[in-house]
PQR file of N, CA, C, O and H, with PARSE charges and radii, in Angstrom:
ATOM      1  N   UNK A   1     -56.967 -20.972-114.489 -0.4000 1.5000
ATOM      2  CA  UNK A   1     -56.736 -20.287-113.244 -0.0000 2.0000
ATOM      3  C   UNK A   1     -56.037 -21.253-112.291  0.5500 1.7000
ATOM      4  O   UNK A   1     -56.521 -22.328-111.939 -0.5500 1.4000
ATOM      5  N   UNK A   2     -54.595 -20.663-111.823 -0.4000 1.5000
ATOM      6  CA  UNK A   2     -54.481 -21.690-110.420 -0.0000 2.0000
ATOM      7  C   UNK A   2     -54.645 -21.084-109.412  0.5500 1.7000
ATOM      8  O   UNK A   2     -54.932 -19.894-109.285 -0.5500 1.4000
ATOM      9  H   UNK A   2     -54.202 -19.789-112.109  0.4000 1.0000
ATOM     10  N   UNK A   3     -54.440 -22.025-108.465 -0.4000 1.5000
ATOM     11  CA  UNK A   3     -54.252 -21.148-106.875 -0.0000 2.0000
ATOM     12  C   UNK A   3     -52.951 -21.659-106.286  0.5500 1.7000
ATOM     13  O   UNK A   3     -52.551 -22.821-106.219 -0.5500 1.4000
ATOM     14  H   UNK A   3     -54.207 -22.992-108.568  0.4000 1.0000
ATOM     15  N   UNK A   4     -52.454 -20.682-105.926 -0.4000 1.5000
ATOM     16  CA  UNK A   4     -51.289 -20.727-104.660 -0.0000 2.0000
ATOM     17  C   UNK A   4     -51.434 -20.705-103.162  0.5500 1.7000
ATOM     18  O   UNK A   4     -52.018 -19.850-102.497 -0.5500 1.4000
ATOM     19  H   UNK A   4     -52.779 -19.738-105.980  0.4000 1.0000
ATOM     20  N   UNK A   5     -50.930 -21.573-102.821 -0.4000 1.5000
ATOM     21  CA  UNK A   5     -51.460 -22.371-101.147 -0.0000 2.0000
ATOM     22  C   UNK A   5     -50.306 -21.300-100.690  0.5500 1.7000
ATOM     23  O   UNK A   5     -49.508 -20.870-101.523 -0.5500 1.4000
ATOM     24  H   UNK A   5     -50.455 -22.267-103.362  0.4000 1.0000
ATOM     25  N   UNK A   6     -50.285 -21.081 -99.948 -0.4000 1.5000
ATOM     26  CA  UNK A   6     -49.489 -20.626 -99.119 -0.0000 2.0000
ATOM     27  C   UNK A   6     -48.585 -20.908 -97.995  0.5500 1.7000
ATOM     28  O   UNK A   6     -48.959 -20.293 -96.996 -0.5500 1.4000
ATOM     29  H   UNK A   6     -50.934 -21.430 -99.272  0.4000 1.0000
ATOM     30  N   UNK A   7     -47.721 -21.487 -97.831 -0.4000 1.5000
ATOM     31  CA  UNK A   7     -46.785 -22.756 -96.921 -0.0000 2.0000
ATOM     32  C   UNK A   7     -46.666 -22.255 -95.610  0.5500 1.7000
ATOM     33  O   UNK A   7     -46.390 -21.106 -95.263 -0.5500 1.4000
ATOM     34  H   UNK A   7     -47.417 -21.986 -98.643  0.4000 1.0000
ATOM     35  N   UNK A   8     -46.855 -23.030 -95.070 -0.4000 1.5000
ATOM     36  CA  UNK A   8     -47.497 -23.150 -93.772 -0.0000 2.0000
ATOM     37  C   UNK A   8     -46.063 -22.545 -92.815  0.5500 1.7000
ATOM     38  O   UNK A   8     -44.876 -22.543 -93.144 -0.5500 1.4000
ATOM     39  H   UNK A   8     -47.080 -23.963 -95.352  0.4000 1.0000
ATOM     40  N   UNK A   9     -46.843 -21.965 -91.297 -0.4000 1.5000
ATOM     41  CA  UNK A   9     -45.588 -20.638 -91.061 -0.0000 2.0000
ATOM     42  C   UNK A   9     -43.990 -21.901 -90.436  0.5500 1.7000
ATOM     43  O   UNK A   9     -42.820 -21.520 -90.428 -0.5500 1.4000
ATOM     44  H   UNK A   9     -47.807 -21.967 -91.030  0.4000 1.0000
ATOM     45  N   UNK A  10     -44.343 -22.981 -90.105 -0.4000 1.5000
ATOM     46  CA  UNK A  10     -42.922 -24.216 -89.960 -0.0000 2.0000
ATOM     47  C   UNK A  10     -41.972 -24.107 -91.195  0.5500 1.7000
ATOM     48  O   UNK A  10     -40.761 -24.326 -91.224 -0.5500 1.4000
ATOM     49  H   UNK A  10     -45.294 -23.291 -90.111  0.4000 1.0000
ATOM     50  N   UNK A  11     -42.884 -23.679 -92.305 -0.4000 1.5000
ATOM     51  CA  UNK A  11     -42.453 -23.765 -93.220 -0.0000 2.0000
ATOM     52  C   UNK A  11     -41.238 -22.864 -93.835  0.5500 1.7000
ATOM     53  O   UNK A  11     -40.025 -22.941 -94.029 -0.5500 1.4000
ATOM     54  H   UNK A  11     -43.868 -23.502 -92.281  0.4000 1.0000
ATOM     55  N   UNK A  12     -42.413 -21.891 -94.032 -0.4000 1.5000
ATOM     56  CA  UNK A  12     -41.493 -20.346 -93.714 -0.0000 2.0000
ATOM     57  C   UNK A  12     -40.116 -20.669 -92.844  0.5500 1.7000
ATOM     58  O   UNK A  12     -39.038 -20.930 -93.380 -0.5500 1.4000
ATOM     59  H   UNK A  12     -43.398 -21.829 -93.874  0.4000 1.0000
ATOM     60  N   UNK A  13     -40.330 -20.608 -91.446 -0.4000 1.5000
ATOM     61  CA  UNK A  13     -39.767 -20.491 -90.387 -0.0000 2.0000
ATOM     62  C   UNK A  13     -38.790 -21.258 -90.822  0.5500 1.7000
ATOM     63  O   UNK A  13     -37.729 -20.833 -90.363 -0.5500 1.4000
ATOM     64  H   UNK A  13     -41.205 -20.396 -91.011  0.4000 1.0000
ATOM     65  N   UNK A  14     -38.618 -22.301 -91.572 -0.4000 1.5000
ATOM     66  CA  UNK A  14     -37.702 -23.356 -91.774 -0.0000 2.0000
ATOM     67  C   UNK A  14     -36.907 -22.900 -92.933  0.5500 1.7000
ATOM     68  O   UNK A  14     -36.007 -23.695 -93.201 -0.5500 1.4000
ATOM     69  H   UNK A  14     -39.480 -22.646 -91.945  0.4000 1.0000
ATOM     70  N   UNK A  15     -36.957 -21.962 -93.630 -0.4000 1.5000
ATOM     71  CA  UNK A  15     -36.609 -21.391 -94.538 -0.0000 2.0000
ATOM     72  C   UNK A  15     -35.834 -20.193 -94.528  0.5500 1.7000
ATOM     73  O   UNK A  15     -34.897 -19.771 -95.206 -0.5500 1.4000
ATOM     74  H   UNK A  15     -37.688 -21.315 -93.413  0.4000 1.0000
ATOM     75  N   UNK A  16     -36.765 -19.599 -93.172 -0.4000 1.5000
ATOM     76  CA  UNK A  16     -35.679 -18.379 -92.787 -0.0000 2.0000
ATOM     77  C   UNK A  16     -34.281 -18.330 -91.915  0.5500 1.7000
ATOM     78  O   UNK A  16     -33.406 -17.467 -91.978 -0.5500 1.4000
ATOM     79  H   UNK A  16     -37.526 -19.942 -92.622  0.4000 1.0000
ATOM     80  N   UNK A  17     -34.327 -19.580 -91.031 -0.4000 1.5000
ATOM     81  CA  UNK A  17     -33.887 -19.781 -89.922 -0.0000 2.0000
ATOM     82  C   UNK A  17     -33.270 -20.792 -90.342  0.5500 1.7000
ATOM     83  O   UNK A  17     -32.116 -20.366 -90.395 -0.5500 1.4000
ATOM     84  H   UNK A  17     -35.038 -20.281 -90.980  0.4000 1.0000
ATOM     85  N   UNK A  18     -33.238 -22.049 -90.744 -0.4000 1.5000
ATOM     86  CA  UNK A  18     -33.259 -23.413 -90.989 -0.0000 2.0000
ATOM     87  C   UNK A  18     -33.658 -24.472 -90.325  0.5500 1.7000
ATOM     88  O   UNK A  18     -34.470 -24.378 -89.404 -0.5500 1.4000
ATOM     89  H   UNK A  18     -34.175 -22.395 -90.701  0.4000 1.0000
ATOM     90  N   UNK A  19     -33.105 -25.675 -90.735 -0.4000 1.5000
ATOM     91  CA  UNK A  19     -34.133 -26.719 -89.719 -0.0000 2.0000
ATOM     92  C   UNK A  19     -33.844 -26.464 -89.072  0.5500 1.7000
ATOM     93  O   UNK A  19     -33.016 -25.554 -89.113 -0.5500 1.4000
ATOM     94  H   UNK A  19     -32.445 -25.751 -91.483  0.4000 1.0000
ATOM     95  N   UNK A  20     -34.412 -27.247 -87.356 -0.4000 1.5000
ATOM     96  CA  UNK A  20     -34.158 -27.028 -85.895 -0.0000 2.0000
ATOM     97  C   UNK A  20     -33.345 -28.882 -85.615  0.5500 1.7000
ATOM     98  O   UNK A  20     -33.854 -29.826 -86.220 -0.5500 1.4000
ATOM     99  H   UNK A  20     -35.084 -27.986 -87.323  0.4000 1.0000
ATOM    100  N   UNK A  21     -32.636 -29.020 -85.068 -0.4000 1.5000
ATOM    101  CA  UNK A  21     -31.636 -29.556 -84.726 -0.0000 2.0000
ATOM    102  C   UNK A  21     -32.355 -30.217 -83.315  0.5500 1.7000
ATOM    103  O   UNK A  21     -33.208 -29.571 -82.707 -0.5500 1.4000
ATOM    104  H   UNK A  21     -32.222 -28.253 -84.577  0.4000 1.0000
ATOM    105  N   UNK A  22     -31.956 -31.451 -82.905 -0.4000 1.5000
ATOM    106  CA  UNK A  22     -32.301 -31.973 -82.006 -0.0000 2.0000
ATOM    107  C   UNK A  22     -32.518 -31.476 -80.707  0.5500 1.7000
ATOM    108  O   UNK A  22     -33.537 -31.563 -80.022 -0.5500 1.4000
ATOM    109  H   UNK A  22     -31.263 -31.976 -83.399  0.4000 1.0000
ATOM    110  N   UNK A  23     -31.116 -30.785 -80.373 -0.4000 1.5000
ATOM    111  CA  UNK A  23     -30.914 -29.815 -79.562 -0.0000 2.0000
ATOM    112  C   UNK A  23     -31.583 -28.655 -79.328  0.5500 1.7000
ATOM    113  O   UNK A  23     -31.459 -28.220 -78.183 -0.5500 1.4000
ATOM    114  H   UNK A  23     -30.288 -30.714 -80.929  0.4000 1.0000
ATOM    115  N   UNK A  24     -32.432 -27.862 -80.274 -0.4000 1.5000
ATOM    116  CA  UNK A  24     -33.158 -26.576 -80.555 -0.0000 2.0000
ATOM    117  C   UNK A  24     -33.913 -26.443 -79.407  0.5500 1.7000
ATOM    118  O   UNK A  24     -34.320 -27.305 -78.628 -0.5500 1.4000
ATOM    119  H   UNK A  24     -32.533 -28.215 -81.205  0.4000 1.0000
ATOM    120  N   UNK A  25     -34.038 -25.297 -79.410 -0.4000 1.5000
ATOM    121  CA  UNK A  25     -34.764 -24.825 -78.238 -0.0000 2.0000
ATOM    122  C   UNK A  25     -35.893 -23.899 -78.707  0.5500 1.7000
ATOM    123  O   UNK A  25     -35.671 -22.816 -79.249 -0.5500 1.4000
ATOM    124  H   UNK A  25     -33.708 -24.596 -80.043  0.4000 1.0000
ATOM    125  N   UNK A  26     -37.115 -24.390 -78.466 -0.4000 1.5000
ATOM    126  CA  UNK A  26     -38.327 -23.636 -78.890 -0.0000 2.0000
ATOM    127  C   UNK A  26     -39.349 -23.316 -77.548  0.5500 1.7000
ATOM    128  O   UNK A  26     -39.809 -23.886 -76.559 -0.5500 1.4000
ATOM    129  H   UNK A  26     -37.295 -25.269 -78.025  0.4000 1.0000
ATOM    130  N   UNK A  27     -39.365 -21.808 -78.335 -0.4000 1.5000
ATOM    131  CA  UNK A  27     -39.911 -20.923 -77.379 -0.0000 2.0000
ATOM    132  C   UNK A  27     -41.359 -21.368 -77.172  0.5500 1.7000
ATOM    133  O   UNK A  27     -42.089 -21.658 -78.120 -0.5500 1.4000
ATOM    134  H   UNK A  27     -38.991 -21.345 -79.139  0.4000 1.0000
ATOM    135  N   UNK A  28     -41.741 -21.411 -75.909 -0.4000 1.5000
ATOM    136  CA  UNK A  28     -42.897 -21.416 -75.909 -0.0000 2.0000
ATOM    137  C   UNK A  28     -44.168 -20.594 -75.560  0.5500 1.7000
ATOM    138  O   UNK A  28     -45.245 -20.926 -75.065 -0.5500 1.4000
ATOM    139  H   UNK A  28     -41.149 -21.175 -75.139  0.4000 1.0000
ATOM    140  N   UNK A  29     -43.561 -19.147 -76.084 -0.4000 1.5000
ATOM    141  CA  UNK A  29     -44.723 -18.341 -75.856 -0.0000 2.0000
ATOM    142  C   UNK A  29     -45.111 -18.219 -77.623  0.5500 1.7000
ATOM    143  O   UNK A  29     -46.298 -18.301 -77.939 -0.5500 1.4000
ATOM    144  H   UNK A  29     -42.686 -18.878 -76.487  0.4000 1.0000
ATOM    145  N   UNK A  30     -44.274 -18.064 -78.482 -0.4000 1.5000
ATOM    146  CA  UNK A  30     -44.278 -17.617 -79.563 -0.0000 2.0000
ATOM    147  C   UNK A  30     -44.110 -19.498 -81.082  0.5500 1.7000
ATOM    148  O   UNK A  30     -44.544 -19.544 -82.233 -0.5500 1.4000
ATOM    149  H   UNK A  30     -43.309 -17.997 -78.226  0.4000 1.0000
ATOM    150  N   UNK A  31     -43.457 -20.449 -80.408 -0.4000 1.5000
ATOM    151  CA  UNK A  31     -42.829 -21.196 -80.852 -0.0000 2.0000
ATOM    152  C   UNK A  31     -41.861 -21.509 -81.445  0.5500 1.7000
ATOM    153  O   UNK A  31     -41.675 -22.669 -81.812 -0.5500 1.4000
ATOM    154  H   UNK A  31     -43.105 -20.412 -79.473  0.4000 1.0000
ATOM    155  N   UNK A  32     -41.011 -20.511 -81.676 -0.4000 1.5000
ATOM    156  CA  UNK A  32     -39.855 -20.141 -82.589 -0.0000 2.0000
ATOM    157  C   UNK A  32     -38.830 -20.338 -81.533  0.5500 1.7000
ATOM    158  O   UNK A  32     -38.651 -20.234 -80.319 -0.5500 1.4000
ATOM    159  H   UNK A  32     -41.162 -19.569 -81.378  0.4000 1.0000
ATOM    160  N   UNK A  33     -37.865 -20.905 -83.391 -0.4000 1.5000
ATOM    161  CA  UNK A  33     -36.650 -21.571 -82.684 -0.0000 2.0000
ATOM    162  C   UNK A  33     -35.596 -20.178 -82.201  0.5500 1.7000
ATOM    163  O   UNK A  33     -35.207 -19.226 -82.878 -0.5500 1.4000
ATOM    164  H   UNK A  33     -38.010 -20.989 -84.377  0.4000 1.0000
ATOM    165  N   UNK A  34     -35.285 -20.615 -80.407 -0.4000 1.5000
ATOM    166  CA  UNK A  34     -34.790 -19.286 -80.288 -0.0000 2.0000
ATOM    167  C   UNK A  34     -33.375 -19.918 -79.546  0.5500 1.7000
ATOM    168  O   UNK A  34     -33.111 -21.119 -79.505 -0.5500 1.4000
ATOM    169  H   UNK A  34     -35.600 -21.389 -79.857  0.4000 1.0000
ATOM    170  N   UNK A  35     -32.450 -18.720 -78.917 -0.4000 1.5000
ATOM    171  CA  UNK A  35     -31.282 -19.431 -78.772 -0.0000 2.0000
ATOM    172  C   UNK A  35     -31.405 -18.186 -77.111  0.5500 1.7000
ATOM    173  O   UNK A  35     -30.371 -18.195 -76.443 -0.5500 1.4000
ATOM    174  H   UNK A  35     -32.664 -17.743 -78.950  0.4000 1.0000
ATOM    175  N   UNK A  36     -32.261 -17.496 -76.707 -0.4000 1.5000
ATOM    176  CA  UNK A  36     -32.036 -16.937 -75.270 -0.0000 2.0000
ATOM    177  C   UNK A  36     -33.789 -16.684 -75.147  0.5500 1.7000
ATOM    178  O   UNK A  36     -34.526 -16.068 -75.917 -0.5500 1.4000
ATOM    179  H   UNK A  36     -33.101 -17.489 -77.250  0.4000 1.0000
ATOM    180  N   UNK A  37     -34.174 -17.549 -73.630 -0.4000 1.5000
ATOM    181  CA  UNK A  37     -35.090 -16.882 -73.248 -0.0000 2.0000
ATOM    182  C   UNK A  37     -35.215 -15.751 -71.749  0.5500 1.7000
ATOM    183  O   UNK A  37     -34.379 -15.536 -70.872 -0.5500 1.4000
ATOM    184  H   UNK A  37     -33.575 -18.049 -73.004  0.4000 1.0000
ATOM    185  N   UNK A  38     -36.237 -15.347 -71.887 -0.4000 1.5000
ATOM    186  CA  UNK A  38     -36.487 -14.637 -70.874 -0.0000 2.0000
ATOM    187  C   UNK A  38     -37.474 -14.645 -69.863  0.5500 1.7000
ATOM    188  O   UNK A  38     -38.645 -14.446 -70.188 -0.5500 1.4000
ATOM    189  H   UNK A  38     -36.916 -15.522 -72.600  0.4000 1.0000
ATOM    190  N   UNK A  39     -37.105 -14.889 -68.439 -0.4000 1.5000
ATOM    191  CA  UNK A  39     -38.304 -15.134 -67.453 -0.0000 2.0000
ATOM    192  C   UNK A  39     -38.865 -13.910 -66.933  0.5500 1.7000
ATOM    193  O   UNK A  39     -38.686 -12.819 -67.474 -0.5500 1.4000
ATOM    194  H   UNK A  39     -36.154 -15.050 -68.176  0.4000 1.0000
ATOM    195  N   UNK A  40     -39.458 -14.066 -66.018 -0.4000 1.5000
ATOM    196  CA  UNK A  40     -40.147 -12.930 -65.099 -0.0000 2.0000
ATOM    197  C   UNK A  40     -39.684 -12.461 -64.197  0.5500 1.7000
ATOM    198  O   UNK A  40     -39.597 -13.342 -63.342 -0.5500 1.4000
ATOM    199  H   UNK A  40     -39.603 -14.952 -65.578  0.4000 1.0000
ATOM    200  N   UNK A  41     -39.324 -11.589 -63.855 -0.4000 1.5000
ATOM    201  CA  UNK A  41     -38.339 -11.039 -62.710 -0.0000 2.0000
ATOM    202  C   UNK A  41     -39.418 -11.424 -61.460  0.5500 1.7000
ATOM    203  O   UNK A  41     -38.873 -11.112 -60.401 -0.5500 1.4000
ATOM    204  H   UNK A  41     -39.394 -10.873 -64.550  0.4000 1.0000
ATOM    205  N   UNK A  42     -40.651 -11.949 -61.243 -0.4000 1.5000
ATOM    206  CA  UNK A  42     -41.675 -12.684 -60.402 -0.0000 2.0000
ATOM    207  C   UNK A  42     -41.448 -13.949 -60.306  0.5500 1.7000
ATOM    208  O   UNK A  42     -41.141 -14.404 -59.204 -0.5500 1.4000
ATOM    209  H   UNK A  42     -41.094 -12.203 -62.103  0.4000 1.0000
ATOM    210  N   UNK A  43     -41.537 -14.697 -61.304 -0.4000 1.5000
ATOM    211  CA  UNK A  43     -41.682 -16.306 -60.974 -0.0000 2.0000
ATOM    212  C   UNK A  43     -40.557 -16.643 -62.334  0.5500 1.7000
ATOM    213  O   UNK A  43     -40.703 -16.500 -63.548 -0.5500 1.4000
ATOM    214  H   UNK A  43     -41.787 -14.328 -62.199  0.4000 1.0000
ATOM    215  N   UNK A  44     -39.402 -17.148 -61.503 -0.4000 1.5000
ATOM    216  CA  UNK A  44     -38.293 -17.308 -61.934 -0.0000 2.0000
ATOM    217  C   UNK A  44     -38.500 -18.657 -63.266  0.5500 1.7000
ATOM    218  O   UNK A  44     -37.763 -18.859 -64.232 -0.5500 1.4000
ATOM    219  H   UNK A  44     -39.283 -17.264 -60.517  0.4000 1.0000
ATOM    220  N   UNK A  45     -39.923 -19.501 -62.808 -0.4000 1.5000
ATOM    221  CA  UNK A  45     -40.265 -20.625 -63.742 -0.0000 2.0000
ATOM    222  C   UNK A  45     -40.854 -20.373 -64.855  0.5500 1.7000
ATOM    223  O   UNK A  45     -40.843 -21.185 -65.780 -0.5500 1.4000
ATOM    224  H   UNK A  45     -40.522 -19.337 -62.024  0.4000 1.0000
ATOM    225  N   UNK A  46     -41.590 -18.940 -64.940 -0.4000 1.5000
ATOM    226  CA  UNK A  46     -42.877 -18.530 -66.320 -0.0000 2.0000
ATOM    227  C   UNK A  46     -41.551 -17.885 -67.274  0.5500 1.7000
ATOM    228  O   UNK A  46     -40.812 -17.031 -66.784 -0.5500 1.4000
ATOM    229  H   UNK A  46     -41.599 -18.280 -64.189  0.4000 1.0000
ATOM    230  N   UNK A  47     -41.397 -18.287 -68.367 -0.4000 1.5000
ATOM    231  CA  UNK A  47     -40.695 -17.876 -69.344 -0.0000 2.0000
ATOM    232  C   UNK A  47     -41.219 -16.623 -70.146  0.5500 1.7000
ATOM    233  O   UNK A  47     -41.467 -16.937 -71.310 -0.5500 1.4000
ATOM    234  H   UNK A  47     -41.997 -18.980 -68.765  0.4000 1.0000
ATOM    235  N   UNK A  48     -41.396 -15.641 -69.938 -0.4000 1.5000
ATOM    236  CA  UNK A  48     -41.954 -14.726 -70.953 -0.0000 2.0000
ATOM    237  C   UNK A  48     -42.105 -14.232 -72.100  0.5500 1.7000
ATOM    238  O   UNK A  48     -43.116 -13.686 -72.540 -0.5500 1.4000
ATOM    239  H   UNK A  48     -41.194 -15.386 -68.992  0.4000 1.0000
ATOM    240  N   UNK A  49     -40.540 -14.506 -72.918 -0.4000 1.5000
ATOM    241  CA  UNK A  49     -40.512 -14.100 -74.052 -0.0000 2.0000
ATOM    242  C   UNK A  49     -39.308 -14.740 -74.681  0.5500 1.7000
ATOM    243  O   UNK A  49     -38.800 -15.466 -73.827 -0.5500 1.4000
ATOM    244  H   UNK A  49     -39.718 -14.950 -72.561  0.4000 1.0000
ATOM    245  N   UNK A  50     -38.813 -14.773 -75.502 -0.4000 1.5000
ATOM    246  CA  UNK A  50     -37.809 -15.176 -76.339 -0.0000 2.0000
ATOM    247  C   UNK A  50     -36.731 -13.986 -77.419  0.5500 1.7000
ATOM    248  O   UNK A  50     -37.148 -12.919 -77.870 -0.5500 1.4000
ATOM    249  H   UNK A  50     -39.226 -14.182 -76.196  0.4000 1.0000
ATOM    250  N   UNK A  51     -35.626 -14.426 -77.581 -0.4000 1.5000
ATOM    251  CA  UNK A  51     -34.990 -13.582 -78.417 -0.0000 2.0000
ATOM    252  C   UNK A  51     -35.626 -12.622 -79.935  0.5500 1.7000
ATOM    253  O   UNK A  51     -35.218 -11.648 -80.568 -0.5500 1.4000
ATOM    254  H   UNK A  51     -35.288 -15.293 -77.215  0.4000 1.0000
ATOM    255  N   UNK A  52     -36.672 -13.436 -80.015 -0.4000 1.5000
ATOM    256  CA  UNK A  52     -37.600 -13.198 -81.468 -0.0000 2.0000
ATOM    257  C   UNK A  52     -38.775 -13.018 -80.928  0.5500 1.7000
ATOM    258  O   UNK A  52     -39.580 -12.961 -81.858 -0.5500 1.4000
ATOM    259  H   UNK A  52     -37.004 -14.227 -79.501  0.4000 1.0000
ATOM    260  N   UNK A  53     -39.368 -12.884 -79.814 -0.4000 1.5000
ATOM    261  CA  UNK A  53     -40.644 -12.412 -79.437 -0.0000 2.0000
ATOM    262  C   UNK A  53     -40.283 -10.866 -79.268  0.5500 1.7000
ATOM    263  O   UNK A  53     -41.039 -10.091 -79.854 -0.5500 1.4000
ATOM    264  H   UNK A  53     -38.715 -12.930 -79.058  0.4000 1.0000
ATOM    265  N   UNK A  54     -39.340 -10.380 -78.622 -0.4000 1.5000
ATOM    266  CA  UNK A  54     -39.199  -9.422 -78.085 -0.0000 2.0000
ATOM    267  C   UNK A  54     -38.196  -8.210 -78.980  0.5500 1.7000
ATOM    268  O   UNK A  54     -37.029  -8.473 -79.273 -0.5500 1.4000
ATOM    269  H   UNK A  54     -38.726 -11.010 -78.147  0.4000 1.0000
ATOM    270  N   UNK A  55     -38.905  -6.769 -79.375 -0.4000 1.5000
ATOM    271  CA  UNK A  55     -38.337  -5.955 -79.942 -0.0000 2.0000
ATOM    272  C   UNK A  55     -37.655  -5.042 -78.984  0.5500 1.7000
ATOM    273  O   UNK A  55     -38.320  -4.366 -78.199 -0.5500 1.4000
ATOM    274  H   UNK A  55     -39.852  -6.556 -79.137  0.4000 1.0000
ATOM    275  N   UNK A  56     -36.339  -4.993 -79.019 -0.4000 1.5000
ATOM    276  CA  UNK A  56     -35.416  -4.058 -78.247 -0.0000 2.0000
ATOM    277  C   UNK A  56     -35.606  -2.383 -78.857  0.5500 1.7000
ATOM    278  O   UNK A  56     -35.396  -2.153 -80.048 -0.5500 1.4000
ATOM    279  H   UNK A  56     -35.799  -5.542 -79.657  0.4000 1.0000
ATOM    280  N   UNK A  57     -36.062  -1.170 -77.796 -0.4000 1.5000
ATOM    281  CA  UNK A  57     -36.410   0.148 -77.809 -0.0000 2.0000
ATOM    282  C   UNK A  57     -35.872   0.702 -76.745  0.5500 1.7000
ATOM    283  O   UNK A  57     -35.975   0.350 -75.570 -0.5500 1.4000
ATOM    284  H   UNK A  57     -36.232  -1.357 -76.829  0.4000 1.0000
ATOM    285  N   UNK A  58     -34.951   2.103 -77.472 -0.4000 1.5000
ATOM    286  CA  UNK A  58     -34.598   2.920 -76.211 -0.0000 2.0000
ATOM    287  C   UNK A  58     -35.940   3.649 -75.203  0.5500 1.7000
ATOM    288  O   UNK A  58     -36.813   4.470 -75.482 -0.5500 1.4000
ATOM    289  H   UNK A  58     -34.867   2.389 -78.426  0.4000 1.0000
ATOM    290  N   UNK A  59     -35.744   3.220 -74.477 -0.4000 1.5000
ATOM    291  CA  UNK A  59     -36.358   3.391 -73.319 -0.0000 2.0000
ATOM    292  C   UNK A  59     -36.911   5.437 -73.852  0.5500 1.7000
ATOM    293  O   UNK A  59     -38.073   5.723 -74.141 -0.5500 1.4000
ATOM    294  H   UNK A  59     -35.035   2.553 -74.249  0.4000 1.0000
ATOM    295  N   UNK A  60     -36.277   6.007 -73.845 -0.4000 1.5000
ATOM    296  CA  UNK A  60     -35.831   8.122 -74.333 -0.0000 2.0000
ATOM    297  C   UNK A  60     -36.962   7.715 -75.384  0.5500 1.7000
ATOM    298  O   UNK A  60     -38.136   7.748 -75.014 -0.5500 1.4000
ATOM    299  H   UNK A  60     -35.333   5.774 -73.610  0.4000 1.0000
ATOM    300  N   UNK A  61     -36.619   7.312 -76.754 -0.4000 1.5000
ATOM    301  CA  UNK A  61     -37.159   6.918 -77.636 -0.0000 2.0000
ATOM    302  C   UNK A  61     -38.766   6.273 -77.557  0.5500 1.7000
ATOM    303  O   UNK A  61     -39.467   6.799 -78.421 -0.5500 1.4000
ATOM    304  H   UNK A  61     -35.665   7.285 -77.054  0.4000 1.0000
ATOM    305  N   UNK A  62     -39.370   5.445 -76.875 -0.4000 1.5000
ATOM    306  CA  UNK A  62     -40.176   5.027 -76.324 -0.0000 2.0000
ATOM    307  C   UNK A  62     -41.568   6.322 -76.149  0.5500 1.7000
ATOM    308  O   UNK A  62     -42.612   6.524 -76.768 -0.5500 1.4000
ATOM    309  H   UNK A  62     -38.800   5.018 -76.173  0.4000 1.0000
ATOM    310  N   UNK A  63     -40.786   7.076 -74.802 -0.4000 1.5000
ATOM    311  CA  UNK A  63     -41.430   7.854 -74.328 -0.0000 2.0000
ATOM    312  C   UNK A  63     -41.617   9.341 -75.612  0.5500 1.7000
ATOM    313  O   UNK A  63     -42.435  10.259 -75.564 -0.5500 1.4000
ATOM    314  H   UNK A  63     -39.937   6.912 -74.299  0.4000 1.0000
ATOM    315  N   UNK A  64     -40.881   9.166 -76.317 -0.4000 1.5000
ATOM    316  CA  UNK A  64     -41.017  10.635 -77.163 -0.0000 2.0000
ATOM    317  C   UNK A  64     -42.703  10.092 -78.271  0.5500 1.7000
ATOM    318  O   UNK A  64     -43.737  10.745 -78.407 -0.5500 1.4000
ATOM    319  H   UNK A  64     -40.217   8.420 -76.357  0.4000 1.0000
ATOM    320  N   UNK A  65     -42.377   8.824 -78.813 -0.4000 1.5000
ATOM    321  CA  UNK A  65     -43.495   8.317 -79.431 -0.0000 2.0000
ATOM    322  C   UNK A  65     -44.655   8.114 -78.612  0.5500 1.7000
ATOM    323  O   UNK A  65     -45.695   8.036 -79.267 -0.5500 1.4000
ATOM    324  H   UNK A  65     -41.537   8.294 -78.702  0.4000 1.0000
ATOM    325  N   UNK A  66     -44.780   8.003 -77.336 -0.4000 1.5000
ATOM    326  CA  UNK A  66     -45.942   7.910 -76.588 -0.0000 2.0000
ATOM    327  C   UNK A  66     -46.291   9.209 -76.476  0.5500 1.7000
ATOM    328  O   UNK A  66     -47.507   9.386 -76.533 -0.5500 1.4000
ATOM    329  H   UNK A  66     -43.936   8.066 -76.805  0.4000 1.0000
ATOM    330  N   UNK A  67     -45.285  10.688 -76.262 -0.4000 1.5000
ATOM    331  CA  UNK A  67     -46.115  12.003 -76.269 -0.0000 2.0000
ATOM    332  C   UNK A  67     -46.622  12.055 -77.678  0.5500 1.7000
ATOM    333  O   UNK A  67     -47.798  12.403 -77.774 -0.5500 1.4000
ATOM    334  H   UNK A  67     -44.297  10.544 -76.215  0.4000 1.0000
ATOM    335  N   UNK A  68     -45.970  11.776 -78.823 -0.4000 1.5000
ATOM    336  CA  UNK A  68     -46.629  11.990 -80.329 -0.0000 2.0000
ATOM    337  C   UNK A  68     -47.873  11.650 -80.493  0.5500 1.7000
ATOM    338  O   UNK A  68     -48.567  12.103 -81.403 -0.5500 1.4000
ATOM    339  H   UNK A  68     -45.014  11.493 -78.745  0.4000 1.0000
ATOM    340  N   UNK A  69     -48.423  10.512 -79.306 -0.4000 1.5000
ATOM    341  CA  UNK A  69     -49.929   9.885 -80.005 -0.0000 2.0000
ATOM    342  C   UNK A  69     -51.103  10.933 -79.253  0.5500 1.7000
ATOM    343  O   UNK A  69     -52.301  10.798 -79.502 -0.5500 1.4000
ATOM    344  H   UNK A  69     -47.859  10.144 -78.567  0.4000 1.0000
TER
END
């Protein structure tokens, strides 16, 4: 019997994306290497989300799945 470890998510991440470069910019809500973040339309300093934190939805679309539930 063996076992398979499972590689750790840098790992992954390094695999999907590739390495991160000196320069890289990592998000720090999520940690992923991202290339646009996004603040708070409140406090111009709290970063909220990142290009890969955040799933883009039509707004129309949105609301039709919220009457479905």
């Amino acid at each position: 019997m063996t076992y398979q470890v499972p590689d750790a998510p840098w790992i992954r991440e390094a695999e999907r994306d590739g390495y991160p470069t000196a320069d890289a910019v990592v998000c720090p809500v999520c940690g992923a290497n991202c290339e646009t973040v996004y603040w708070s339309h409140t406090n111009w300093k709290e970063i909220i989300a990142c290009n890969k934190c955040l799933r883009e939805q039509d707004a129309y679309e949105w609301i039709e799945e919220q009457k479905g539930d």
